[in-house]
N, C-alpha and C positions, 0 to 999 in steps of 0.2 A: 247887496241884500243878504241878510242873516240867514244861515241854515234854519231851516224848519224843522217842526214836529213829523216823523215819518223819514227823515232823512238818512242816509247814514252819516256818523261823524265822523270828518275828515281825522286821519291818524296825524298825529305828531312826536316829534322826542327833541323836548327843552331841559335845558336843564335849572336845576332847583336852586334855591338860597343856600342849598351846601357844594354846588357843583354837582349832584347827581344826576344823572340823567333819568328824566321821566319819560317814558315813551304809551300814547293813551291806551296802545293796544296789550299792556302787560296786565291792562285790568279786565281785558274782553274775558265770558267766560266768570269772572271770578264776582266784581263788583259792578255797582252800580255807581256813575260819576258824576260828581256835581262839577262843572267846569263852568269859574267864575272867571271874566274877564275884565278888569278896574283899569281905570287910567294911569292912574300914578302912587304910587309908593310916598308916603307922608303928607299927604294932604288929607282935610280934613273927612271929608264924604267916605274916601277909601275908606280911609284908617277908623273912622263909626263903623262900615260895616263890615271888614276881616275882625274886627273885635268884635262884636255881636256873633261871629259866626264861632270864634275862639271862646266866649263864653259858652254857646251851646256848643261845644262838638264832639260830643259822643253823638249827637244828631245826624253829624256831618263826614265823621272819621268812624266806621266800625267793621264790623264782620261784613257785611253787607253792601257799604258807602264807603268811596273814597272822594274827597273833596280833593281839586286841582284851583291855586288863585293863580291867574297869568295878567301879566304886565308889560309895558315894552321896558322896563327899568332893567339896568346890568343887575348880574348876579350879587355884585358887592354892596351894593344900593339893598338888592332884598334881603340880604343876608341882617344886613346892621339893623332894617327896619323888621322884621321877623323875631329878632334876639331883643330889639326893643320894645315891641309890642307882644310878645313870650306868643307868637304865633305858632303853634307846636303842627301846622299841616304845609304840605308842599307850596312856597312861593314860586310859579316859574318866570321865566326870564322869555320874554318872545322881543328879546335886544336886537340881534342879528343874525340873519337878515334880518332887519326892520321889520317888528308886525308882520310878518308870514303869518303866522296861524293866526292872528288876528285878522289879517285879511282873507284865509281860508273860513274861518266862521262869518264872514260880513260885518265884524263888529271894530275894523279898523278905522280913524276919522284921519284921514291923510293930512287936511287940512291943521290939524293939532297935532299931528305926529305921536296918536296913540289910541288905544280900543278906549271905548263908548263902554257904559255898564253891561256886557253881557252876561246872560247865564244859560245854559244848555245843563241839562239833565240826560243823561246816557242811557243807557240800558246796559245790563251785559252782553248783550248780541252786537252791540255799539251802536244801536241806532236811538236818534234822539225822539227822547219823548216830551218832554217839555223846555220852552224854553219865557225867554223874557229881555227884551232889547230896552234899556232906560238913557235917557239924555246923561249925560256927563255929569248935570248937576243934583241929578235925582237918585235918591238911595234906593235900593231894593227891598222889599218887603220880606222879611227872613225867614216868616209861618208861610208864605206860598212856596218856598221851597219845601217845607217838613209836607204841606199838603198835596206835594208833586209825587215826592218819593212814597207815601204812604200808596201811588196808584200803582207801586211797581210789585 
């Protein structure tokens, strides 16, 4: 089952398409986090909506917002698909252990060996305010995120 609205979000530290380590709690306090979770790296569905998010993202990346996209894909996988899709926001890598924090939000499908479309919206206190669970083959709506954040 997927964390809920009211929940706190489970902390993690993956690391990014350049090796950096992200850890969720460096944003507590400062930002507010869009934390998106996609199946796979170059397929089509992803790859529509991290570029839709990459065309708007001053929406998504600012003073205010930081956007997180997690994946079970290696780092080296995100890295190529990131620099080929000029993805300028954090890819993380939830490789190994396998879907850990995929399977700490509920949105891992063991059976496919990877996260389901999720998306959690954070607070800076780190608890979640909105979220939204979509089947594997269904794209996510991009203005209900712009209309989640505008409640914060």
């Amino acid at each position: 089952m997927a964390i809920q609205v009211g929940d706190k979000a489970p902390d993690f530290e993956l690391k990014d398409n350049h090796g950096a380590t992200v850890k969720l709690s460096d944003f507590r306090g400062e930002k507010n986090v869009v934390l998106l979770f996609y199946p796979f790296a170059f397929t089509g569905v992803c790859t529509g909506e991290l570029c839709e998010l990459r065309d708007n993202l001053p929406k998504f990346v600012n003073d205010d917002v930081q956007l997180l996209a997690v994946s079970n894909d290696s780092i080296h996988t995100l890295r190529v698909f990131g620099e080929q899709e000029r993805l300028e926001y954090p890819l993380l890598s939830d490789f190994w252990p396998h879907g850990e924090v995929s399977r700490a939000y509920g949105v891992f499908d063991a059976d496919k060996g990877c996260a389901v479309r999720g998306t959690f919206i954070i607070d800076k206190e780190g608890v979640v305010r909105w979220t939204v669970v979509n089947a594997l083959p269904d794209a996510r709506d991009l203005n209900e995120y712009v209309a989640a954040l505008d409640t914060l």
